[in-house]
C-alpha positions as CSV (number, residue, x, y, z in Angstrom):
1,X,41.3,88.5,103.6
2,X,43.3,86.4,101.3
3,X,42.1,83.6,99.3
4,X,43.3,80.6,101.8
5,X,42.0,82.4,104.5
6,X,38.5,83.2,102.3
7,X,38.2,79.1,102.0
8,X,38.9,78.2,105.5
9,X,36.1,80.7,106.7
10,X,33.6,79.2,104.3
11,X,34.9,75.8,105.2
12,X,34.3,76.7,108.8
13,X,31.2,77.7,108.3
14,X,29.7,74.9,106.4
15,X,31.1,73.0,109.2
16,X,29.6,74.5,111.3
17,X,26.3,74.7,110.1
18,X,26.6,70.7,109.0
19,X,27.3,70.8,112.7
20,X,24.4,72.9,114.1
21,X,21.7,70.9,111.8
22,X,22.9,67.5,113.2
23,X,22.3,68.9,116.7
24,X,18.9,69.2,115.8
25,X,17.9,66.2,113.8
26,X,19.3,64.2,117.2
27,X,16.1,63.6,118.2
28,X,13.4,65.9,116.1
29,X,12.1,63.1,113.6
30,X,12.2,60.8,116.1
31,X,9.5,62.5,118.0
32,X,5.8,61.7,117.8
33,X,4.6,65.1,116.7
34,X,1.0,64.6,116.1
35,X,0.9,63.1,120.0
36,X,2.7,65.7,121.4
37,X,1.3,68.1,124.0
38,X,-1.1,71.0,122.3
39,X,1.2,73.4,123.7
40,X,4.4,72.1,121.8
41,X,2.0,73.6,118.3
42,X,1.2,77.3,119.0
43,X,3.2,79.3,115.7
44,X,0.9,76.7,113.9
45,X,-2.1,77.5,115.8
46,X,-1.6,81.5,115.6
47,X,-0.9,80.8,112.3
48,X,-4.3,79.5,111.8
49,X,-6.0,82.2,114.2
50,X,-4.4,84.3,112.0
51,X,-5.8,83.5,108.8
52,X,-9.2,83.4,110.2
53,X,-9.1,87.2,111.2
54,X,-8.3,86.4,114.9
55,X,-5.3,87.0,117.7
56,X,-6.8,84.7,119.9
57,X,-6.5,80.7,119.6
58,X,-8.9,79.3,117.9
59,X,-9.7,76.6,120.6
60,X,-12.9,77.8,123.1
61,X,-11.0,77.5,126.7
62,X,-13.1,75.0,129.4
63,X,-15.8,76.4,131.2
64,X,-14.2,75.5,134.8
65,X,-11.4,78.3,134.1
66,X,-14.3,80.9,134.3
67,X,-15.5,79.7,137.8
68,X,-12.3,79.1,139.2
69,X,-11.2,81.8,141.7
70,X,-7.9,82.1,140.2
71,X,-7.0,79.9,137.2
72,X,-3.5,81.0,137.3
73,X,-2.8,79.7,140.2
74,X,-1.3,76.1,139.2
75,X,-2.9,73.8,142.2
76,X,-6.3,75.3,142.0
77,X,-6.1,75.2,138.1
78,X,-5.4,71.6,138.2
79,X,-7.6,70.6,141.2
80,X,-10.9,72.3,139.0
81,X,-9.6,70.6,136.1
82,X,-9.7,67.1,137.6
83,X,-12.9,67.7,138.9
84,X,-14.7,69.4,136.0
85,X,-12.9,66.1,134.2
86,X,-11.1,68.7,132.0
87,X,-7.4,70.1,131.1
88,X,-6.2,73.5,130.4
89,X,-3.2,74.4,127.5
90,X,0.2,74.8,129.4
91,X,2.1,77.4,128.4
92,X,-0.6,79.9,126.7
93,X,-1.9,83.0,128.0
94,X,-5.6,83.3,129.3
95,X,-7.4,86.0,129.3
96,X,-10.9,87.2,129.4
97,X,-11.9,83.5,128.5
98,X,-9.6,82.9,125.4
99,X,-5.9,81.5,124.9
100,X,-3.8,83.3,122.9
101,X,0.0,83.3,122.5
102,X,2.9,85.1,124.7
103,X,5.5,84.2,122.2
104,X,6.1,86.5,119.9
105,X,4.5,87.1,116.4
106,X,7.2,88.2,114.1
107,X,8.1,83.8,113.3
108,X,4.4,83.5,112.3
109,X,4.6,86.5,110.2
110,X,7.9,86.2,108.3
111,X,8.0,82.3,108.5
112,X,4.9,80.1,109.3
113,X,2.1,82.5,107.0
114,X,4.2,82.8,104.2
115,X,5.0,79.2,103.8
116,X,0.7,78.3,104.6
117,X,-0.2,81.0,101.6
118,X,2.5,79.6,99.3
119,X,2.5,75.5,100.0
120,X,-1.0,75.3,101.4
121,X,0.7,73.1,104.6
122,X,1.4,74.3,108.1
123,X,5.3,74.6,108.7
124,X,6.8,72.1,111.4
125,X,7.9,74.3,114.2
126,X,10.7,71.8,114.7
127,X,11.5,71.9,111.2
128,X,11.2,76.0,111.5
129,X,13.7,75.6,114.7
130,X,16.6,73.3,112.6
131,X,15.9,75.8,109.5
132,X,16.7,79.3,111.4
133,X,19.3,77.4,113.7
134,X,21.6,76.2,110.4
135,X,20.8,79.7,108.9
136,X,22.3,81.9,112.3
137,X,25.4,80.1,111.9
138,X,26.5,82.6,108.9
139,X,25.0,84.9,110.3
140,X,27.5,84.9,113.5
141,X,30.4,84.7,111.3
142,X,28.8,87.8,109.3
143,X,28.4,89.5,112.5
144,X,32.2,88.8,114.0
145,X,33.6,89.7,110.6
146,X,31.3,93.0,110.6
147,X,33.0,94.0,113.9
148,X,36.5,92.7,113.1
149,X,36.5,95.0,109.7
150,X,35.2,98.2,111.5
151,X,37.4,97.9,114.0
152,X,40.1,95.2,113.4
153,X,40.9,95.0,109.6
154,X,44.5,94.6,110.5
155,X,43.8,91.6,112.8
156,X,44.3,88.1,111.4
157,X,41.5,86.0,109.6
158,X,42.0,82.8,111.8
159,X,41.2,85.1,115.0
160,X,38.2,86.0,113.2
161,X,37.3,82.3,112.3
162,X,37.8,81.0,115.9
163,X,35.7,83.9,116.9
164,X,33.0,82.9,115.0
165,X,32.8,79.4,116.3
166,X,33.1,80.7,119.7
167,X,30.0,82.7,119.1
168,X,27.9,79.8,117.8
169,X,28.3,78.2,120.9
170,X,28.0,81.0,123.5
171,X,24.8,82.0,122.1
172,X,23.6,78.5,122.7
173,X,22.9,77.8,119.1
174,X,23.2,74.2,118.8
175,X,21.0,73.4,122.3
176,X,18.2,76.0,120.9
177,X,18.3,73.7,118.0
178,X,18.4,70.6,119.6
179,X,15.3,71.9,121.7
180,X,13.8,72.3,118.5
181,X,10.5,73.4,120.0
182,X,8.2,76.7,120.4
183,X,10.2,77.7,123.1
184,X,13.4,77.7,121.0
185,X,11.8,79.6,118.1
186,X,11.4,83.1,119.4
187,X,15.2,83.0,120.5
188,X,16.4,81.7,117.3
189,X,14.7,83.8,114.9
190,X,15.7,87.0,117.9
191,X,19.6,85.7,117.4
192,X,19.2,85.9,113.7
193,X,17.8,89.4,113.1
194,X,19.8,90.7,115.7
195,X,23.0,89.2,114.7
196,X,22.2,90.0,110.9
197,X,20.8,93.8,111.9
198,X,24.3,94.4,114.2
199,X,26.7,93.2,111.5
200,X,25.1,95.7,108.7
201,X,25.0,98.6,110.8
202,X,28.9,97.8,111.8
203,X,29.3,97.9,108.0
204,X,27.3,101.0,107.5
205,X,29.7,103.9,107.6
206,X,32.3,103.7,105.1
207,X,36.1,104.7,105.6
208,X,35.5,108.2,104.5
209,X,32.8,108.5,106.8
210,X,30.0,108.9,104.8
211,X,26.8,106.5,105.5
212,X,25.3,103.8,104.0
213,X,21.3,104.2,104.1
214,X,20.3,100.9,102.5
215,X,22.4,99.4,105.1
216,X,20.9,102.0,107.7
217,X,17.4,100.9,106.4
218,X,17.7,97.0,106.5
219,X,19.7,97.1,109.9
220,X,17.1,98.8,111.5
221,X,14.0,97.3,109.5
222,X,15.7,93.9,111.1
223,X,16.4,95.1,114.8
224,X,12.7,96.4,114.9
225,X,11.7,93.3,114.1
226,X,13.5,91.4,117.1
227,X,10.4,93.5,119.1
228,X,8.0,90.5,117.9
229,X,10.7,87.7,119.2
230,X,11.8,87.9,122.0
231,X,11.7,91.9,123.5
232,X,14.7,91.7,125.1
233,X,16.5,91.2,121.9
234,X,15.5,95.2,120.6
235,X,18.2,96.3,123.4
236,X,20.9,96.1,121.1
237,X,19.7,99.4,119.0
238,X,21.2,100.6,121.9
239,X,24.1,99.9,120.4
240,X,23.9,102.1,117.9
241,X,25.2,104.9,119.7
242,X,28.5,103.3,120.5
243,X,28.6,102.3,116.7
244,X,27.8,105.5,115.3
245,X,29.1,107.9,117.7
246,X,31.7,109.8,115.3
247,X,29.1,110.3,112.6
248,X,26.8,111.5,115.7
249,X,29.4,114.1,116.2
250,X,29.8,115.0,113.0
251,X,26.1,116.0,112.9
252,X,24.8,112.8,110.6
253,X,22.2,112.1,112.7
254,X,19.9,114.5,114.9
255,X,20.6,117.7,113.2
256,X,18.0,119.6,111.1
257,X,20.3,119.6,108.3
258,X,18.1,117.4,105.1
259,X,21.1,114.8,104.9
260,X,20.9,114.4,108.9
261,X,17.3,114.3,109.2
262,X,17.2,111.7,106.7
263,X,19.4,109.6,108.1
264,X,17.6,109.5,111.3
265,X,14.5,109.3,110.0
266,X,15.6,105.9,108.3
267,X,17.0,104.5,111.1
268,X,14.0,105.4,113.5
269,X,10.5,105.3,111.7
270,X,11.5,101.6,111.2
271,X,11.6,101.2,114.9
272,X,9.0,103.4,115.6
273,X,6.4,101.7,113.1
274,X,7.3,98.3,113.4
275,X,7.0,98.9,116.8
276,X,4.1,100.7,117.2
277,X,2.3,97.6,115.5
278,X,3.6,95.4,118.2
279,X,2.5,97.2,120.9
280,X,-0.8,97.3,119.1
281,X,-1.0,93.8,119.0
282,X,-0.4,93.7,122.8
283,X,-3.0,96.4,123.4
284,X,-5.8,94.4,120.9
285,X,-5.1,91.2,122.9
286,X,-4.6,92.2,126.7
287,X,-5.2,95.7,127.0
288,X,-1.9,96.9,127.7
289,X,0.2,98.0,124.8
290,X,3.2,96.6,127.3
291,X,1.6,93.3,128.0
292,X,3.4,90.1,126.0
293,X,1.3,87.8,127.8
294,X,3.9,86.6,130.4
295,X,1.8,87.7,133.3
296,X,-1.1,85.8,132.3
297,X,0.6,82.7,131.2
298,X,-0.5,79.1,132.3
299,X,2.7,77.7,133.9
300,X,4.2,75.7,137.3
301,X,3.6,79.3,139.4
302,X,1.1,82.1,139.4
303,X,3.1,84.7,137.7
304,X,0.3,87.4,137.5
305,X,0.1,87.5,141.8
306,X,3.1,86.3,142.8
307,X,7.0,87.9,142.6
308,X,10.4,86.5,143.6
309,X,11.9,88.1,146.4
310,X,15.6,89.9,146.6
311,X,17.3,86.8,147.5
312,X,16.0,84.4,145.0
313,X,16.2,87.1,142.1
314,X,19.9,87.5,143.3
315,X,20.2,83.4,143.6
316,X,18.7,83.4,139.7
317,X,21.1,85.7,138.3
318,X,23.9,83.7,139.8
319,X,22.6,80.3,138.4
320,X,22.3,81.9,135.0
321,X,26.1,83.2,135.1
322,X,27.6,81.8,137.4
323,X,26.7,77.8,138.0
324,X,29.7,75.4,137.4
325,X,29.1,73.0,135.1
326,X,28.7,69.3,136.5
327,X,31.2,67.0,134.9
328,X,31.6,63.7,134.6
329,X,34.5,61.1,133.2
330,X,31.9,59.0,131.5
331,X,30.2,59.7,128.5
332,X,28.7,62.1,127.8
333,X,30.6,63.9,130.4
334,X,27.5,66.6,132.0
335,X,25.6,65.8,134.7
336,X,22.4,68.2,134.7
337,X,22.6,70.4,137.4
338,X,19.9,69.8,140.2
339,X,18.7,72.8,142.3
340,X,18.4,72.2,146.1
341,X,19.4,75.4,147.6
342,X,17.1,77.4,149.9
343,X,15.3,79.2,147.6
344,X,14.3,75.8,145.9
345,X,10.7,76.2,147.5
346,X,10.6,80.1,145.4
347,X,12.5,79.3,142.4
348,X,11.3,77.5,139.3
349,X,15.1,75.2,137.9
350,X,14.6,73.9,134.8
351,X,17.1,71.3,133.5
352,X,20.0,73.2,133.7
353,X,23.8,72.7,132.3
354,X,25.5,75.5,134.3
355,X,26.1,79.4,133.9
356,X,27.0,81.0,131.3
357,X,30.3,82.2,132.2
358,X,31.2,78.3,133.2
359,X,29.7,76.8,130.2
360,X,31.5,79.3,127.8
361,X,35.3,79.8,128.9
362,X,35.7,82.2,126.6
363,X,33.5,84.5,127.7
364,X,35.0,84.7,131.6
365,X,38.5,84.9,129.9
366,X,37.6,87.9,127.8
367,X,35.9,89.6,131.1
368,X,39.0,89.1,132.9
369,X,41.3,90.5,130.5
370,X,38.9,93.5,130.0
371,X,40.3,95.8,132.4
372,X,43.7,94.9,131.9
373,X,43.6,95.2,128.2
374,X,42.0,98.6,128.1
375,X,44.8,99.9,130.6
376,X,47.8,98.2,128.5
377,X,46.5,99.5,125.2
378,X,46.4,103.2,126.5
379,X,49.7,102.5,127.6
380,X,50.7,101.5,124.5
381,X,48.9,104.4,122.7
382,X,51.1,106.5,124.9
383,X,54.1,105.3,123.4
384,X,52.7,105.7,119.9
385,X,52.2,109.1,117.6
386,X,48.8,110.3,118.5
387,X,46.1,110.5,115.7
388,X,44.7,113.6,114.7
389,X,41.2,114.3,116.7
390,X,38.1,113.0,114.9
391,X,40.4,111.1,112.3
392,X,39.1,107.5,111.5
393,X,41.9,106.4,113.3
394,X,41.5,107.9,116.5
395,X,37.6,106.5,116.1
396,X,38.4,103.3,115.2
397,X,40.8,102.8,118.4
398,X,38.2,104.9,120.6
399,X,34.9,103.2,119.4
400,X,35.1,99.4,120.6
401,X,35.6,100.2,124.7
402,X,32.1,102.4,124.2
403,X,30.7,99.9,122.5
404,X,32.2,97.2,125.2
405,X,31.3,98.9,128.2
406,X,27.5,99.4,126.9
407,X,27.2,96.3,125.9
408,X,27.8,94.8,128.9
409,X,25.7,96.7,131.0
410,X,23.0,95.9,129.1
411,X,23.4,92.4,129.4
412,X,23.7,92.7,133.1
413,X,19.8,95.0,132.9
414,X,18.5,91.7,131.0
415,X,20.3,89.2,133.5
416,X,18.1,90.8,136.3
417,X,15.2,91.2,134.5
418,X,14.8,87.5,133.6
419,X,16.4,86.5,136.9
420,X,13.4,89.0,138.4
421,X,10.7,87.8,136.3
422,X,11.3,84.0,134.8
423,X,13.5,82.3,137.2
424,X,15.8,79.9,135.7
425,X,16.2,78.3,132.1
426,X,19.3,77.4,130.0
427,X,17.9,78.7,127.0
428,X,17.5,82.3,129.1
429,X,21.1,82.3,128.9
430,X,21.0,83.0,125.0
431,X,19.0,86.0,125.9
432,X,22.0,88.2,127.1
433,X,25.1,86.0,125.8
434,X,25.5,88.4,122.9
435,X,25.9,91.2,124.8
436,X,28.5,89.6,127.1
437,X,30.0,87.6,124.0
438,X,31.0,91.6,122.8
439,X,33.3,92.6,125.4
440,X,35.2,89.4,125.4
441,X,35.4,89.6,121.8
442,X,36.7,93.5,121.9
443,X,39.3,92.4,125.1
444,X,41.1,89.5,122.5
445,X,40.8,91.6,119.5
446,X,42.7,94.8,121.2
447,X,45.1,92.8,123.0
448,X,46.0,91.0,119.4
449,X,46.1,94.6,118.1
450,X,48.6,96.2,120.5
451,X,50.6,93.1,120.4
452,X,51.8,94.3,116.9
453,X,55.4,94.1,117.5
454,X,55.5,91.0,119.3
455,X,54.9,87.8,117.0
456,X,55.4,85.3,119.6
457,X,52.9,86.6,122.0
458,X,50.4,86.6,119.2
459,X,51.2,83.1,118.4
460,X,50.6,82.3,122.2
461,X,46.9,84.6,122.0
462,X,46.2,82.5,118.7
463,X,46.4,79.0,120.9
464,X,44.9,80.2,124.0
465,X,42.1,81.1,121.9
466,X,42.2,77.6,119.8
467,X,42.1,75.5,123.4
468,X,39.2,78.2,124.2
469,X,37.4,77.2,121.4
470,X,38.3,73.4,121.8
471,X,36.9,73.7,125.7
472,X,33.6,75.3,123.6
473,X,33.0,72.8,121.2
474,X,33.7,69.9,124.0
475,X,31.1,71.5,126.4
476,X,28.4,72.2,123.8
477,X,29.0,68.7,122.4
478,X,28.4,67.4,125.7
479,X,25.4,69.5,126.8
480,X,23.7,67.8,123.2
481,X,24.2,64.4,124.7
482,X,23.6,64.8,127.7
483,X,20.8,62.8,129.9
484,X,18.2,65.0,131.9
485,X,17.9,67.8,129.9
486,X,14.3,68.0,127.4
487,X,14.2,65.7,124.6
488,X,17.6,64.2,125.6
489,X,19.3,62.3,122.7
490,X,19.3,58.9,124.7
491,X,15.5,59.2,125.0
492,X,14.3,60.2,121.5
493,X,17.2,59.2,119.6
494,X,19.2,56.4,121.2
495,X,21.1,55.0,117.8
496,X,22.7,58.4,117.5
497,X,23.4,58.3,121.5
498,X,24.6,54.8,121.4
499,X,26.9,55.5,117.7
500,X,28.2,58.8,119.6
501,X,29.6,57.0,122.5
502,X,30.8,53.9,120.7
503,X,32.9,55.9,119.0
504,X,34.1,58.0,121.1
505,X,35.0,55.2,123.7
506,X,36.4,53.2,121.0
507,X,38.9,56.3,120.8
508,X,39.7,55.9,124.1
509,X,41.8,53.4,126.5
């Protein structure tokens, strides 16, 4: 990159992040914190369970949960709290007569105990939330650079910058933020790790081939660690084999040769201990080194007896990709989206803005061109002097469909898997947006590849992405303001609500 196109992408990204930490100061100090419901404080409660040599809460559950037949079911749970003139926490797991935690440990570890043992305060999760939000931001750009220098060094820096932006958004960044709650931290802090862990491994292997083990080390030290956020999140050391496929061929990993072994060994025992320790946790609190805690979670359904059938799995996935957006010519332009279809009776809706693919333009455009991209750049390829076999520029051309292709399958395993298991939530969404966010991203950056020779129809890829990106930042903008969601701006911060469409309006005719 030049130095003009070095300033714009730090000028982006400060923008960006500016951006992102406004999003969550909408409504955060505005909120009555010490009023708010027990279940809104758990990373500071662990955190204190913690420091007194325990996994479980430190708060003694209600007697009536013991007598009740079946305190997970959310009628009888509330019927034997009214009359045993009691409550039970939302959103914790119980069992065996204590609350503990489903979400996961690694934020109280690398975040909330640190900052106890050096300050001698408890960390505001909201406050945690805004601080990892504005801190992901670089960390997409990091990412989308890592890719476009493995794989696209010849592509142009703006690309990469629109990219970036484009990235912020689909991984739901600013709303996470916004929500600024214990819900949004295990997501954040997974986005972060992962993002960060991806972009060094993509920058691992140097031109020559050889590898780079610090970066092997802190990639997968960093992806392990996504284990104890959100589980889902560890998927992408899957990618790995797409990434390093050429140096898996050339015997650098799985080979008995010292140089081999060590390689893998540095790349696995990260995995393999972090991991360990986390499933230890699991088996110390529930039994079951593969229990998290969802299943015994205190929440609007009985999740340990009860399943959703075919159909309202199926209807979950498709609200989760595939919802239109409800908009609106007033401000702030978004409707939430209400639920009354016929599995409304099966399916739990949260406030919901739309699909992902709806919500994040870019995302269905670089699906669609997918197939079509890969089939004109082997044309092209054709046409061109064929690169010697196992060269670096036969792998860099090869690499990115692998990595494509995988990537979107496994988004599509963790779409049904939270359609299966958690129904429907827009923060879900940021669960498997990375994964679809790749092949997009690998469609725009071969097609502005093989459209070497043909200035004009790069210009024309450079706007479709800019009104792509504009069509991001609009939406996003207008999921932030808009009424119905949790902690909407016009109920906990309604000078910023009222400034926002002031000045927007005054803009218009």
């Amino acid at each position: 990159m030049n130095r003009s196109s070095r300033f714009a992408l730090i000028a982006v990204t400060l923008l960006a992040m500016a951006l992102v930490l406004l999003a969550g100061l909408s409504g955060a100090p505005d909120r009555n914190w010490d009023k708010w419901g027990r279940h809104e404080k758990q990373y500071e409660e662990l955190t204190d369970a913690l420091l007194s040599g325990q996994l479980a809460l430190k708060e003694t559950p209600a007697a009536f949960l013991a007598e009740t037949d079946n305190p997970y079911d959310p009628v009888e749970r509330s019927v034997a709290a009214a009359e045993a003139d009691s409550y039970a926490l939302i959103d914790t797991a119980y069992y065996n007569g204590k609350y503990y935690t489903y979400f996961g440990v690694t934020p109280a570890l690398l975040l909330y105990l640190p900052f106890r043992i050096v300050t001698g305060r408890m960390l505001p999760t909201w406050a945690a939330v805004i601080f990892l939000g504005v801190l992901t931001v670089p960390a997409c750009f990091f990412f989308v650079f890592s890719l476009r220098k493995r794989y696209y060094a010849e592509s142009s820096g703006a690309v990469g910058i629109l990219l970036g932006i484009l990235l912020v958004g689909a991984v739901g960044l600013p709303y996470l933020t916004a929500f600024c709650t214990t819900y949004s931290m295990p997501a954040v802090m997974g986005l972060f790790l992962s993002l960060t862990g991806l972009g060094i491994f993509l920058r691992a292997e140097r031109p020559d081939g050889t590898l780079r083990r610090p970066c092997l080390l802190a990639g997968s030290v960093l992806l392990a660690l996504t284990i104890g956020c959100r589980p889902v999140f560890a998927a992408s050391y899957l990618l790995l084999f797409p990434i390093f496929l050429g140096a898996i061929r050339r015997g650098a990993f799985f080979r008995r040769e010292k140089a081999s072994l060590t390689n893998t060994v540095i790349v696995l025992v990260p995995a393999l201990l972090l991991g360990s320790g986390f499933l230890t946790y699991n088996y110390l609190r529930f039994g079951n080194p593969l229990e998290f805690g969802f299943r015994y979670l205190f929440t609007t359904s009985d999740l340990l007896h009860s399943h959703l059938s075919v159909g309202a799995s199926v209807e979950s996935a498709r609200l989760l990709l595939l919802q239109t957006p409800d908009l609106s010519t007033h401000f702030p332009f978004m409707v939430i989206f209400d639920y009354f279809g016929q599995y409304a009776s099966e399916l739990y809706v949260e406030p919901l803005f739309g699909g992902l693919l709806p919500l994040h333009p870019f995302l269905a455009a670089g699906l669609l061109l997918l197939i079509p991209t890969m089939l004109f750049s082997c044309v092209v390829k054709e046409k061109e002097e064929t690169p010697a076999a196992g060269s670096p520029e036969q792998k860099k051309k090869a690499a990115p469909w692998g990595l494509a292709l995988l990537s979107l399958i496994v988004a599509g395993v963790i779409l049904a898997t939270d359609a299966s298991i958690a129904g429907v939530s827009q923060r879900y969404e940021s669960d498997f947006a990375l994964f679809v966010f790749l092949p997009a991203t690998v469609s725009f950056l071969t097609l502005y590849e093989v459209l070497s020779d043909r200035r004009l129809c790069r210009i024309l890829l450079i706007v479709f992405l800019l009104l792509l990106t504009c069509a991001e930042v609009f939406l996003t903008f207008a999921s932030i303001c808009c009424d119905g969601r949790y902690f909407a701006m016009r109920d906990w911060n309604p000078s910023a609500y009222n400034f926002l469409r002031n000045v927007i309006f005054g803009f218009l005719p």
